[in-house]
LUMMARLO-108495 format. One record per residue (C-alpha): x, y, z. Coordinates in steps of 0.001 Angstrom, whole numbers, plus 500000, padded with zeros to 6 digits. Layout:
BEGIN
XYZ ...
***
This chain:
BEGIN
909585141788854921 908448139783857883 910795137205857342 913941139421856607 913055141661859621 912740137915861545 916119137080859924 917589140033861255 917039139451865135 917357135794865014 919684135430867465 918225137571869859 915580134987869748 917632132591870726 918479134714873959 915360135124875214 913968131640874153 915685128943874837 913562126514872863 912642128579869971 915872128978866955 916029130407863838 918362128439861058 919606129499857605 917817127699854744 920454127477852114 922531124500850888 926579124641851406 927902126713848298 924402127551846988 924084131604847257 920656133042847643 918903134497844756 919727138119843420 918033140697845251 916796138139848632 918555140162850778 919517139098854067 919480134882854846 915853133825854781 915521131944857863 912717129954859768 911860128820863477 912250125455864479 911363124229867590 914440122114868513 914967119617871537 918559120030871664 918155123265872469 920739126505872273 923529124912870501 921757123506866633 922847126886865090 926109126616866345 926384122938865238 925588123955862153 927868126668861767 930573124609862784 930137121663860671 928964124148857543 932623126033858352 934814122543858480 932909121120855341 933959124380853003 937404123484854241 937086119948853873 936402120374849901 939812122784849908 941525120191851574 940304116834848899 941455119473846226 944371120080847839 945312116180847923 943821115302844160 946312118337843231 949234116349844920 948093113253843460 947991114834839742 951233114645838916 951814110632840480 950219108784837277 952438110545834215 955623110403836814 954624106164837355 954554106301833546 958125107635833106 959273105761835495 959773102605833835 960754104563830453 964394105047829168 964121108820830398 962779109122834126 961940111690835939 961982109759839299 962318106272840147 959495103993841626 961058103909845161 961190108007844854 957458107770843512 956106105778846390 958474107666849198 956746111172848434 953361110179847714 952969107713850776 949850107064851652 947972110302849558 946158108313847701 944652106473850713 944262109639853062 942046110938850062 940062108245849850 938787108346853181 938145112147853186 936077111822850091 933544109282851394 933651111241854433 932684114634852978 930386112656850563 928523111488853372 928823114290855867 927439117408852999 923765115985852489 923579115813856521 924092119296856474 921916120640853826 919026118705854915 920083120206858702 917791119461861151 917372118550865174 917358114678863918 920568114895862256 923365112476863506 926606112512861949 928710111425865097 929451108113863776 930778109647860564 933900111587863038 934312108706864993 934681106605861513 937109109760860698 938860109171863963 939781104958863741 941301105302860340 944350107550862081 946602104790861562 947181106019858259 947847109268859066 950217107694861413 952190105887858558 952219109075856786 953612111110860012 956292108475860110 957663108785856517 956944112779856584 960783113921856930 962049111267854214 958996112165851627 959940115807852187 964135115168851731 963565112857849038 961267115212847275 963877118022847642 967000115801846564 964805115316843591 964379119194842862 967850119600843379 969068116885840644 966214116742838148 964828120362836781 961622118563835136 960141117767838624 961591120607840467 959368122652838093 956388120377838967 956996120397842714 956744124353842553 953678125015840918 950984122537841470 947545123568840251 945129123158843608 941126123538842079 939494126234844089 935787125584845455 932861124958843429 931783129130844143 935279130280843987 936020133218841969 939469131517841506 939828128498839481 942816127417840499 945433128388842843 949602127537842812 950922125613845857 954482124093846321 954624120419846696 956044120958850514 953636123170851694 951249120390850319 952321117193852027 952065119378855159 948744119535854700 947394116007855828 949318116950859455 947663120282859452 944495118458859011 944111115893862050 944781119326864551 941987120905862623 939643117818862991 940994117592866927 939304121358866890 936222121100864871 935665118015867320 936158120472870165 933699122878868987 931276120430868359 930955118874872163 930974122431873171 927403122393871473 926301119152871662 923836118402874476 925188115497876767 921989113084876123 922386113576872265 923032110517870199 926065111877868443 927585113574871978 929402109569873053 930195109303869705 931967112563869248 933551112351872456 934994108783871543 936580110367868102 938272113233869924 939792110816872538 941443108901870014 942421112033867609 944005113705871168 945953110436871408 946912110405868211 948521114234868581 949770113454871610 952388110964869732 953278112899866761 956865114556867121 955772118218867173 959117119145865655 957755118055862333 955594121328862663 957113124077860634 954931126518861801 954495126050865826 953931128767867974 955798127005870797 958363123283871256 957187120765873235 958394119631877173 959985116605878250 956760115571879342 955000116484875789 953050119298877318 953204123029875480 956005125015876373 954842128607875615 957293131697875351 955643134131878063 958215137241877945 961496137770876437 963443140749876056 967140142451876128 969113142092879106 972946143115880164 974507140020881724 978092140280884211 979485137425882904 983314136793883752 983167140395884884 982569141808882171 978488143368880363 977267141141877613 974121141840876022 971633138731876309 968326137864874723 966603136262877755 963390133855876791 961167133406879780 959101130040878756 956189128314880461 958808126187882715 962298127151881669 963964130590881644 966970130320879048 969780132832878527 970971133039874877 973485135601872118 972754135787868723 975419133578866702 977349135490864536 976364133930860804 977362135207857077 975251137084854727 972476135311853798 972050132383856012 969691132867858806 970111134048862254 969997131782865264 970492132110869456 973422130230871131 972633128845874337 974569130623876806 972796128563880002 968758127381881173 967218127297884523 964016124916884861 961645127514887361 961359124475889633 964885124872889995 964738129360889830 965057130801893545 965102134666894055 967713134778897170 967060137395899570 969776139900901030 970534137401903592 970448134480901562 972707135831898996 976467135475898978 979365137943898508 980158138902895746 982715141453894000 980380145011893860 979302145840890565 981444149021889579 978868151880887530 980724153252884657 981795156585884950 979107159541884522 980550161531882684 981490159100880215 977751158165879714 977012161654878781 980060161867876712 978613158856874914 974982160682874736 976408163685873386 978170161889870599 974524160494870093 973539163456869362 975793165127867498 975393161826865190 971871162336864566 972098165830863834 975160165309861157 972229162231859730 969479164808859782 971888167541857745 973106164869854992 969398164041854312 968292167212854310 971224168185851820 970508165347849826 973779163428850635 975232160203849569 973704157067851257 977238155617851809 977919158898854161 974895158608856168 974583154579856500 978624155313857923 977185157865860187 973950155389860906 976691152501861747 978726154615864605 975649156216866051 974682152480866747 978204151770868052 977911154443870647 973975153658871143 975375149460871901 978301151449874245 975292152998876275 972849150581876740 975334148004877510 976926149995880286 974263152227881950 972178149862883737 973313149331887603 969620148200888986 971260144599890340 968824141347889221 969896138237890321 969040134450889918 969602131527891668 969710127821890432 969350125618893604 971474123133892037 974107125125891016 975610128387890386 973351132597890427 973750134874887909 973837138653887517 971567140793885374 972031144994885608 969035146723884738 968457150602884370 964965150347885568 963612148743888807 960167148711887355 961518146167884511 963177143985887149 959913144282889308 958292142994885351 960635139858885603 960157138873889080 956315138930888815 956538137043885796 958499134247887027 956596134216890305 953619133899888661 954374130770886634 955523129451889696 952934129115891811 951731126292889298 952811122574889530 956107122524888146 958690119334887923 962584120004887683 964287118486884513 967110118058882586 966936118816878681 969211116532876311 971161118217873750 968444117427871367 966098118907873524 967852122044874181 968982122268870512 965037122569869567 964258125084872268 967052127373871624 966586127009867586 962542128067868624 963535131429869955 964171133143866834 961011132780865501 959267132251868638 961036135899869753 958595139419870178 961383141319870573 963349141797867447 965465144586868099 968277146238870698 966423149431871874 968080152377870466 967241155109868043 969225153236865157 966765150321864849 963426153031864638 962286154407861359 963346157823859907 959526159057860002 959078157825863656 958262160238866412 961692161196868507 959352161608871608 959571164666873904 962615166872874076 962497169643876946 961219169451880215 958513167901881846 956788169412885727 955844166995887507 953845167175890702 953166163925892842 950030164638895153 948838161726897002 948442158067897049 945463155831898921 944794152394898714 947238151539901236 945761148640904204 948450149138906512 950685152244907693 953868152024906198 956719154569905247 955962155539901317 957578157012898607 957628157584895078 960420157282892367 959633158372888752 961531156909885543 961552158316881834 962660156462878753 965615157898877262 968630156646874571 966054153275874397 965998152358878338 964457153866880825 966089155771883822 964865156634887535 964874160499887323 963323161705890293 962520160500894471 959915162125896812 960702162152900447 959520159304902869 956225160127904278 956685158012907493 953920155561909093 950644156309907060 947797154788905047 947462157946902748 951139159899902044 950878163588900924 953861164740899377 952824167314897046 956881167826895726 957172169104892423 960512167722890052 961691168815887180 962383166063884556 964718166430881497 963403164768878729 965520162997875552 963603161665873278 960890160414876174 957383159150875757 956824157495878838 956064158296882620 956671155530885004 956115156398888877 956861153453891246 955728153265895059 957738151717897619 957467151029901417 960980151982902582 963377149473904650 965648150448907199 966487147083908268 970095146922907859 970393143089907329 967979143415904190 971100145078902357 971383143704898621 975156142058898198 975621143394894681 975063147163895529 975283147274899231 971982149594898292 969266148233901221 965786146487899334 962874148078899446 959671146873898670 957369147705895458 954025148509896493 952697149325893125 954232150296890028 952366152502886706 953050153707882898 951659156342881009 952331157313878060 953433161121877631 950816162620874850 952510166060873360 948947166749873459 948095166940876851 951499167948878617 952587170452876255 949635173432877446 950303176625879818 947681174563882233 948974171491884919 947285168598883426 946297166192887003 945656162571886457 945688159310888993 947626156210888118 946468153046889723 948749150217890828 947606147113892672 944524148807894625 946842151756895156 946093155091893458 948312157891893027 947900161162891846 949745163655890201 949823166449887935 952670167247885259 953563170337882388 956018170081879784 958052172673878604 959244173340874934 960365175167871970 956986174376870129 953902174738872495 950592175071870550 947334174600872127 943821175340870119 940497175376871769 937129176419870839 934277175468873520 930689174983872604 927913174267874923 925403173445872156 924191169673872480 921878168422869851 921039165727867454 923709162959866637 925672161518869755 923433158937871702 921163158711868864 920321155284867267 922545155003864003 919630153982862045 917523157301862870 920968159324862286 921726158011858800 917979158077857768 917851161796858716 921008162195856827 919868160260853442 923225158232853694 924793155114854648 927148156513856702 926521158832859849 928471161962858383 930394162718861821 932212158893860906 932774159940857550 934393163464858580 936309161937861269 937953159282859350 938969161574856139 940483164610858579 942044161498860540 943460159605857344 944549163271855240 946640164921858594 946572161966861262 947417158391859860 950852158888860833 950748160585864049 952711158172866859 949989156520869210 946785157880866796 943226156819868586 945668155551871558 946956158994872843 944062161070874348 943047164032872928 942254166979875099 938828167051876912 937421170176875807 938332170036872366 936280166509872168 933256168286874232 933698171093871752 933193169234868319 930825166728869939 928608169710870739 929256171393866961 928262167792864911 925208167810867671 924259170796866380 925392170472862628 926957173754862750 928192175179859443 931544175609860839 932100172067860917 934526171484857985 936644174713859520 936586173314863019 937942169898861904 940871171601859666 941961173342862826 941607170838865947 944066168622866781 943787165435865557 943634163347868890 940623165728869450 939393164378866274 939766160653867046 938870161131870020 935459162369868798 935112159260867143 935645157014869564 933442159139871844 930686158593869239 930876155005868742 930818155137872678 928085157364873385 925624154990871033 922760153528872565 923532150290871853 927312149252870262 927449149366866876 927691145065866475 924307145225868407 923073144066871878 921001140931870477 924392139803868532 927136140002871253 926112136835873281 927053135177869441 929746136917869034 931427136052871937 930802132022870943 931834132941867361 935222133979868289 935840130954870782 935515128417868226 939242126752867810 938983125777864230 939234128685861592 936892127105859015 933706127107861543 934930130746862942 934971132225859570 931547130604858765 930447131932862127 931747135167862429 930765136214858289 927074134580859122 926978137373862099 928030140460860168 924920139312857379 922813139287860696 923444142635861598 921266145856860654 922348147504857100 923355150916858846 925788149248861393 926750146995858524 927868149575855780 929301151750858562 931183148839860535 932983147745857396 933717151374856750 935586151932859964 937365148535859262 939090149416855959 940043152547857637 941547151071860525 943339148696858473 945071151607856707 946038153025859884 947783149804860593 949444150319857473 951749152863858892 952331151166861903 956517151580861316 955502155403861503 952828155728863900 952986152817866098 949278151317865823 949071147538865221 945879145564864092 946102144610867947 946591148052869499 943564149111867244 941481146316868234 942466146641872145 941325150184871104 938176150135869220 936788146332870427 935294147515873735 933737150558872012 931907148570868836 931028145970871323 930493146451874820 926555146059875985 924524148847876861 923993149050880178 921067146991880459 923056144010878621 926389145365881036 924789144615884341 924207141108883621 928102140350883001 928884142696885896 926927140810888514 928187137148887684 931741137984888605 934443141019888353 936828138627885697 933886137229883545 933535141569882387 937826141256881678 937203138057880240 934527139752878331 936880142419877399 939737140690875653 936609138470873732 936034141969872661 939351142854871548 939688139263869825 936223139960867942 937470143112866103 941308141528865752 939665138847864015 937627140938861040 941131143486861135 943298140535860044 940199139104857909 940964139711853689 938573142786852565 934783142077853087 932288143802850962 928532144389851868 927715142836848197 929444139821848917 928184138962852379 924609139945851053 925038137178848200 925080134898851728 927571132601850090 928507130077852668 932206129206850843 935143131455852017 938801131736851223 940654130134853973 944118128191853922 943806124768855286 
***
């Protein structure tokens, strides 16, 4: 018991003594005995101090992936021998040249990662603060040249092997099913790869390597034998990256510069376009260093979709030009009124007729007809609403013309661009090659798929508000300087958003008062945006496109508009905060079906802020039973509910069922059936909030936050599994509970718009921040270590969300293999 309770807290040890660490005795693949219980573990005194466990975790991590790997190669070599064999028979399957043109270089490549994990595995199960194995990467690192051979004859081997799939059926049925061995404690003998995603596997492998190497300096102290050594092999595997054509990368998350740097896609999104004067609808990709303007091609059923390049501005080249700077240019002309809510109206109509065929059961031909000119008339709209002017200069050469609807979206693109260029950017030219791969990257590169209108959302998808919504703007403060202030609001509606309302000018002051009250029709809206503004009356400052004058954004705010809180008899006050400014406001909305339940309790006993171990000990369970009532109400009437655990449930209602668990009142079960369920999840969250300490401990966090910075997968998952064994059974059991539930909310995400990452940006901070004690050491280092802190958070939870199913059985068996794809 001493041990396992030592086993438990071992890295809290490591915390508060930085010579004193606790290590897992257990050989790579060998589980514990039946019954042990958590990983027996012992204290070593260690020179190298904080980072040994780490090491080990790393290296433990890249060695269970190293075995997948050699298995992965002898399963491409399997086939090479019988296909030599027939080779020189009457009947061939290939010829030699084929033979030698796919398999170049496997056989070598294998040999070298077999002595290498031969001799790197014993290091690690006889792990201790002697252990060197520096010389074995750097070894690793000086036979790259024949990886480079094999990068070199990569596109051939791949064409030849698929001009050989195409003509001979024998090995096109070998190429698609080879047998890969799983690892010695794999449940799964084998596994079926296709030879293609195979020979990408040796590529795959030196940026994994280039990682692990990264991890390892990271916690290798500088006067350690191995750190010179390491270093060495990770200069030469960098260079060795560095010259590989990234193009041969299937599965990049970005295209390479000019220069060979990363060229990342930062925003993209849908954007009208006065071209020739006439609106064109543009998919705009705002990269790292280029901003490119590109149309889906039109391409036949079946083939796959790609972006014509319609014209690219390097941001070294990307000017803004003011009023004055800008030329004269033919005024854009907004279409007609009354033709946009002819257009709406047809909308609308449309979806009713869809509703009535579905309800009546009618023929899908009728309502995909219907489906097809609601979308024509949704295109019509979008394409010819927006008037907010948005234009770019290139300093070499000609501007061009955006219209948005919403000057909050154009104030999104400006600060975007800005912001990438205040870094050191070079002008260039891209060759046709080079443009060809950028503009062939932003389909899959792209995060927005669809035009915004109702015809690309789901059936089952929430329509948003319909009625009216009251909206009072207070106040604002924040302000350094008097200025002349006012506020503009903007709703969504048809897909875009639209400036709907505009308090006066409150002239020369730090803190406006406006207290104006506007009514706000809503179609289909579910979010608030209120933008502040200084106001210009400098006549010179007049922008050429509208011959509106420019005034300045202040600040700018969203919220999203919860059914839940608006739709009440009550005003419902709330501050927005924008850039140091905060403004405050209070809004109603009015509708057909307003509902509002509340049952107050002032009784505050026995289950929020109470340790989770004392809680489910009093309980005789595993689970607190507040978690487990909160997740089945959530998951029978509130899985599908648009924004569920995002949207904010009403404050009382929360205070009211926090105070009825506290007191385990008999009317629980009733209560539940009858509150809202935003009430309900918001009980939840306010219990994993209100714990003492989070739920993945205080002693843990400092690991977790290394865990998830580790760059190669292999070490993360060895990492971030070995933490969840550390933690207490209680917050175990009840952490993995929350997880498969949150994973089935994700589930719906088509219907109630919760991703893993909305969940995680959600729940992370709540089953992880420090307790205050822990808090105030973060807090005093600096303001954007706690953010920093905060997205680690987020990443932490993302990471076990995306993470196959764990089980408490399995991580108790302290296996150190896991499934991972190298």
């Amino acid at each position: 018991m001493e041990e396992e309770e030592e086993a438990i807290g071992f890295l809290d040890k490591v915390l508060e003594d930085e010579d004193v660490f606790l290590l897992e005795e257990c050989e790579l693949g060998t589980p514990t005995s039946p019954g042990s219980g958590s990983p027996f573990l012992v204290a070593v005194k260690v020179e190298a101090g904080k980072g040994l466990e780490m090491r080990k975790l790393v290296l433990s991590g890249f060695l269970a992936s190293e075995e997948i790997y050699i298995n992965q190669l002898e399963a491409l070599l399997l086939p090479m021998k019988p296909l030599k064999a027939t080779a020189t028979t009457s009947q061939p399957v290939l010829t030699i040249q084929q033979i030698e043109t796919i398999f170049y270089k496997i056989q070598d490549i294998y040999e070298i990662h077999k002595e290498f994990y031969d001799n790197l595995c014993p290091k690690v199960q006889q792990w201790d603060s002697q252990v060197t194995m520096g010389h074995l990467f750097q070894k690793l690192a000086s036979q790259l040249g024949v990886y480079k051979a094999f990068v070199d004859n990569y596109k051939v081997a791949l064409e030849t092997a698929e001009k050989c799939s195409q003509s001979n059926n024998q090995f096109q049925k070998i190429s698609e099913e080879l047998k890969v061995k799983g690892p010695k404690d794999s449940k799964d003998s084998h596994t079926s790869v296709t030879m293609e995603a195979l020979l990408y596997k040796p590529i795959d492998r030196v940026t994994r390597s280039t990682l692990v190497l990264h991890d390892l300096l990271k916690h290798t102290p500088v006067d350690h034998p191995d750190y010179p050594l390491l270093q060495d092999a990770l200069r030469i595997s960098q260079n060795f990256l560095s010259s590989i054509n990234e193009d041969i990368d299937p599965r990049r998350t970005a295209v390479t510069t000019p220069k060979g740097e990363t060229r990342q896609l930062v925003k993209d999104g849908f954007l009208v376009e006065m071209s020739e004067s006439s609106r064109k609808l543009r998919h705009v990709f705002l990269f790292t260093d280029v901003l490119l303007c590109a149309k889906l091609k039109k391409t036949s059923a079946g083939k796959h979709q790609q972006y014509d390049c319609k014209w690219y501005i390097p941001l070294a080249d990307l000017v803004f030009p003011s009023p004055e700077e800008s030329e004269a240019s033919p005024q854009v002309h907004p279409f007609p009124d009354h033709e946009l809510e002819d257009m709406k109206m047809k909308i609308s109509a449309l979806k009713s007729e869809i509703q009535k065929e579905k309800a009546n059961k009618g023929q899908s031909r009728a309502i995909e007809r219907l489906k097809k000119k609601m979308f024509e008339n949704e295109f019509l709209l979008l394409l010819n609403s927006p008037t907010i002017p948005f234009r770019i200069h290139n300093r070499n050469g000609k501007s061009y013309l955006f219209l948005l609807s919403s000057d909050y979206e154009r104030s999104e693109w400006r600060e975007a661009i800005q912001k990438l260029q205040k870094k050191d950017l070079q002008a260039f030219v891209l060759s046709s090659v080079e443009l060809q791969v950028l503009t062939g990257s932003c389909f899959k590169l792209r995060t927005v798929h669809n035009i915004p209108v109702t015809s690309n959302k789901d059936d089952d998808e929430s329509p948003g508000l319909y009625g009216f919504l009251h909206v009072i703007v207070h106040s604002a403060k924040g302000f350094k300087q008097s200025a002349n202030l006012y506020c503009t609001l903007e709703v969504d509606s048809f897909g875009y958003f639209v400036s709907k309302a505009k308090t006066r000018v409150f002239r020369d002051t730090t803190e406006p008062k406006w207290d104006e009250e506007f009514e706000i029709e809503l179609e289909g809206s579910q979010s608030l945006r209120i933008l502040c503004y200084e106001k210009c009356y400098d006549k010179t400052k007049v922008n050429k496109d509208n011959n509106e004058i420019v005034d300045k954004i202040m600040g700018k705010g969203q919220i999203q508009l919860d059914p839940q809180t608006v739709e009440t008899k009550n005003w419902h006050t709330d501050v927005i905060e924008m850039n140091g400014i905060k403004v405050e406001f209070s809004m109603k909305f009015t509708s057909r079906d307003m509902s509002l339940k509340r049952t107050p309790s002032k009784k505050q006993t026995g289950v929020f802020g109470v340790k989770i171990s004392v809680v489910t000990k009093r309980e005789r369970s595993k689970v607190p039973y507040i978690v487990r009532q909160c997740i089945e109400e959530v998951e029978k009437r509130g899985i599908e509910e648009v924004g569920i655990y995002r949207i904010s449930g009403v404050a009382t209602d929360i205070q009211a069922l926090k105070a009825v668990f506290d007191a385990n009142n008999k009317d629980i079960l009733l209560m539940l059936s009858d509150m809202d369920i935003n009430a309900i999840a918001g009980t939840l969250k306010l219990y994993f909030r209100e714990l003492p300490e989070p739920l993945l401990t205080d002693r843990l966090y400092p690991a977790f936050m290394e865990g998830i910075a580790l760059s190669d997968p292999a070490a993360k998952e060895n990492c971030m599994m070995h933490l969840l064994r550390s933690l207490p059974d209680p917050n175990l059991i009840t952490f993995l509970f929350l997880l498969e539930h949150l994973k089935r909310v994700a589930e719906k995400e088509p219907i109630n718009k919760m991703s893993l990452h909305n969940l995680a940006t959600v729940f992370g901070p709540t089953l992880l921040r420090p307790s205050e004690v822990e808090s105030k050491a973060h807090l005093t280092s600096a303001a954007d270590i706690w953010s920093h802190d905060v997205m680690a958070q987020v990443q932490v939870l993302l990471y076990y969300l995306q993470h196959p199913p764990i089980s408490f059985a399995e991580l108790k068996r302290n296996t150190l293999y896991f499934s991972t794809d190298v």
